[in-house]
C-alpha positions as CSV (number, residue, x, y, z in Angstrom):
1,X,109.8,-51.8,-121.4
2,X,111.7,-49.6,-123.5
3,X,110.7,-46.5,-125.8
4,X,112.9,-47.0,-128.9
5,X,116.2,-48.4,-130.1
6,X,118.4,-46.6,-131.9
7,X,122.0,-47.6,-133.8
8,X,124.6,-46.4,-135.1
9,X,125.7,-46.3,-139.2
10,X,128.1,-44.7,-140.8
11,X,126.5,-44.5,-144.3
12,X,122.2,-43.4,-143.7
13,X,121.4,-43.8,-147.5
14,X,123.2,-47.4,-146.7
15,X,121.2,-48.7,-144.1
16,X,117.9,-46.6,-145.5
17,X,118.2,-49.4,-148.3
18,X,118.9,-52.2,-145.8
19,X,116.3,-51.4,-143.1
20,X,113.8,-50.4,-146.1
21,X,114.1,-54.1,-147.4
22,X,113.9,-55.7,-144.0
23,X,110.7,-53.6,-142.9
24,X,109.0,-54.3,-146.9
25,X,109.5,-57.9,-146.2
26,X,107.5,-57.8,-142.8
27,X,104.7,-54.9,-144.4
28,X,106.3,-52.4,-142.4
29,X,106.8,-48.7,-143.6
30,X,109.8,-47.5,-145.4
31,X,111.6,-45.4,-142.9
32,X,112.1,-41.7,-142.7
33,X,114.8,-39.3,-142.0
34,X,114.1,-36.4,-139.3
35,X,115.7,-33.0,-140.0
36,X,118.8,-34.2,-137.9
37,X,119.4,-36.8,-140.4
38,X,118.3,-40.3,-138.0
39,X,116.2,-42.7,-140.1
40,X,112.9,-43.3,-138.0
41,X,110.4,-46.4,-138.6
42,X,107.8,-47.2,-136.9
43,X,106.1,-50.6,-136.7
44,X,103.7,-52.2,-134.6
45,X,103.9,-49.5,-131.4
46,X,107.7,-50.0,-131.4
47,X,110.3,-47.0,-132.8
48,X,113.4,-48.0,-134.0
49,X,116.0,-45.4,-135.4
50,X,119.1,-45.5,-137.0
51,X,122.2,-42.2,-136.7
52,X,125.2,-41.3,-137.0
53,X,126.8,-41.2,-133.6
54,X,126.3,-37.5,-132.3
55,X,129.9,-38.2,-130.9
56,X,131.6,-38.0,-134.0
57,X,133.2,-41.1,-133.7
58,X,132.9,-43.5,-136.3
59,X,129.7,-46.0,-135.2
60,X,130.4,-49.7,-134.5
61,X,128.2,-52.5,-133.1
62,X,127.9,-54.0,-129.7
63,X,129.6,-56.7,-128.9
64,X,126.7,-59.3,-127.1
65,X,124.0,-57.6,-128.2
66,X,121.3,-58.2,-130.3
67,X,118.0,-56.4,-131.4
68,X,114.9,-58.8,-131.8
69,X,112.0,-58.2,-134.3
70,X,108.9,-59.8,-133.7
71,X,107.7,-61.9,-136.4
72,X,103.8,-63.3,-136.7
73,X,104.8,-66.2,-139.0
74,X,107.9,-68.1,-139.9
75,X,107.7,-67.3,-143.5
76,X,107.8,-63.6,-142.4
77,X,111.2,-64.5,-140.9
78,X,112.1,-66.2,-143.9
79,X,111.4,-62.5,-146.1
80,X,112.8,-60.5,-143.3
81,X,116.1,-63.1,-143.4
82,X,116.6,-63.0,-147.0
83,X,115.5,-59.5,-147.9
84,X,118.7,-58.5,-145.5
85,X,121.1,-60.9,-147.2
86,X,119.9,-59.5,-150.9
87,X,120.3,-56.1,-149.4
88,X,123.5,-55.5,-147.4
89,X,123.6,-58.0,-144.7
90,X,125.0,-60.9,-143.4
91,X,123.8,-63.9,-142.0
92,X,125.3,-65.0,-138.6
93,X,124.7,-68.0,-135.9
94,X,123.0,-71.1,-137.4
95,X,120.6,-70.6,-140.9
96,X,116.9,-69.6,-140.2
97,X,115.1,-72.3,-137.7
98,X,113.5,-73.8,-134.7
99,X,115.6,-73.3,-131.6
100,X,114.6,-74.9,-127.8
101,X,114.8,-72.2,-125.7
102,X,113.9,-72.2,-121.5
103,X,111.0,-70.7,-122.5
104,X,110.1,-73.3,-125.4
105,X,110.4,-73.2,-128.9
106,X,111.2,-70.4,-130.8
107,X,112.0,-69.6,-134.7
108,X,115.1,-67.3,-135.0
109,X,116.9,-65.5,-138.2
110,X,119.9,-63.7,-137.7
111,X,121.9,-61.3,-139.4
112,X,124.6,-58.4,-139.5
113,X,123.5,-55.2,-140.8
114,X,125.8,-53.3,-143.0
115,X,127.3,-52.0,-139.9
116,X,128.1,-54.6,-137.8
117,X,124.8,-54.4,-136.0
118,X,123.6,-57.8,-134.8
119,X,119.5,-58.6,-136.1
120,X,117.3,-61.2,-135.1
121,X,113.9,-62.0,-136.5
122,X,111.7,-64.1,-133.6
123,X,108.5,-65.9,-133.9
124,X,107.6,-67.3,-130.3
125,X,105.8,-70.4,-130.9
């Protein structure tokens, strides 16, 4: 449904050493920046990238939104949930867990990257 996602940082080398620990945790690849300085992984068909605002406004999160990860196990959560915290981030909402959702039960982790940027690991299961 969509192509890539991208956010916004103000520090790169920052969020190179966040993202870096939350892909490692899941086997993903450590990311790499393109010549216009955007830090680029790809995992699993999706692209996800992180700039600095091409505005030249300092970047900020969204307020409602969320990115989701897909997760094959809830143990993989777990690594992604706590490689973030050891590594910049923050968890937010309730600690790493079962949740009944309309569409059944799902396992969720959620954190704040190190700009404000609202994470979610999901294992649908």
């Amino acid at each position: 449904m969509f192509s890539h996602v991208m956010v916004g940082s103000n520090d790169i080398d920052r969020s190179k050493k966040f993202y870096d620990a939350l892909f490692a945790a899941v086997d993903g690849p450590e990311g790499i920046v393109d010549p216009k300085g955007r830090l680029i992984y790809m995992h699993k068909g999706g692209l996800f990238m992180v700039s600095k605002p091409i505005d030249g406004q300092p970047a900020c999160h969204a307020n409602g939104g969320t990115i989701g990860f897909a997760m094959d196990t809830s143990a993989q959560a777990d690594a992604w949930h706590a490689a973030g915290e050891a590594n910049g981030g923050t968890a937010v909402e309730d600690p790493p867990g079962v949740r009944e959702g309309g569409h059944g039960k799902l396992y969720l982790a959620y954190l704040r990257d190190p700009d404000g940027n609202k994470l979610c690991a999901t294992l649908r299961m």
